[in-house]
C-alpha positions in Angstrom: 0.0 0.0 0.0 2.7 2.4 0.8 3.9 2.0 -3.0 0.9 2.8 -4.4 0.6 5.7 -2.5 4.1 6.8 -3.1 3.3 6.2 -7.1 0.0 8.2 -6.7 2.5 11.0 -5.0 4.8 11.0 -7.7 1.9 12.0 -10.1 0.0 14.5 -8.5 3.1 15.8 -6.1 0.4 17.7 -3.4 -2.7 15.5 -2.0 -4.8 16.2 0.8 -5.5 13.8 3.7 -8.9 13.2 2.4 -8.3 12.7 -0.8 -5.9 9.8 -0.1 -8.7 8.3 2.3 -11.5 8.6 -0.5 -8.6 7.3 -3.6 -7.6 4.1 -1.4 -11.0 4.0 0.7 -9.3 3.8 3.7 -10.3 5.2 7.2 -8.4 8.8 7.6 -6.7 7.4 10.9 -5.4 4.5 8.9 -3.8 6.6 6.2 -2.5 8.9 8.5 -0.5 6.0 9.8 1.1 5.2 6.4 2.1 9.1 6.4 3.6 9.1 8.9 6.0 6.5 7.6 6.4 8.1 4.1 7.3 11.4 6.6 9.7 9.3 8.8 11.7 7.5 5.6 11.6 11.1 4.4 9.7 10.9 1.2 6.8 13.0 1.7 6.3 16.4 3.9 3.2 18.0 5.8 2.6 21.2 4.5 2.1 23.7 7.0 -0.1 26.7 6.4 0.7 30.3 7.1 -2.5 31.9 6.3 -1.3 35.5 7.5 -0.1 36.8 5.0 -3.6 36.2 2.8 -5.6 39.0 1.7 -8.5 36.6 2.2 -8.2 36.5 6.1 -8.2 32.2 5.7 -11.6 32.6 4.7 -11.7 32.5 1.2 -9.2 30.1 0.7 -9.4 26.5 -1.3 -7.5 25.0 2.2 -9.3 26.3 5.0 -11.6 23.1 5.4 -8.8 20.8 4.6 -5.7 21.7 5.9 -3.8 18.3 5.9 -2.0 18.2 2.9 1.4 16.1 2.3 3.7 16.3 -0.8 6.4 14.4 -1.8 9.9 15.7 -1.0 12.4 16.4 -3.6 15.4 14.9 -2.8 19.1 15.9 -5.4 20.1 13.2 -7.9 
């Protein structure tokens, strides 16, 4: 499973918590696991929102409901 979520990574680069869940249908806890092994063998990163500096105030924006979002690390060749 953690392949095939790697793989999915590797094509769309940013994916939400949710989006993972609904894609494999797996329980949000469950995924959340796998994470936070991609996180700990450093292949994927939580993206942490700043929402300060918006104009919008974080109201307006496309991550305010869903603020869990991982994307895959680039590492040098």
């Amino acid at each position: 499973m953690l392949i095939a979520i790697l793989s999915l990574f590797k094509e769309r680069k940013t994916i939400s918590l949710s989006d993972l869940s609904i894609h494999f249908k797996t329980d949000a806890n469950a995924m959340q696991s796998m994470l936070n092994k991609l996180i700990d063998k450093d292949l994927i990163e939580h993206i942490n929102f700043n929402c300060e500096g918006c104009s919008s105030g974080c109201k307006g924006c496309s991550f305010v409901n869903d603020k869990d979002i991982y994307k895959l690390k680039q590492h040098p060749v």
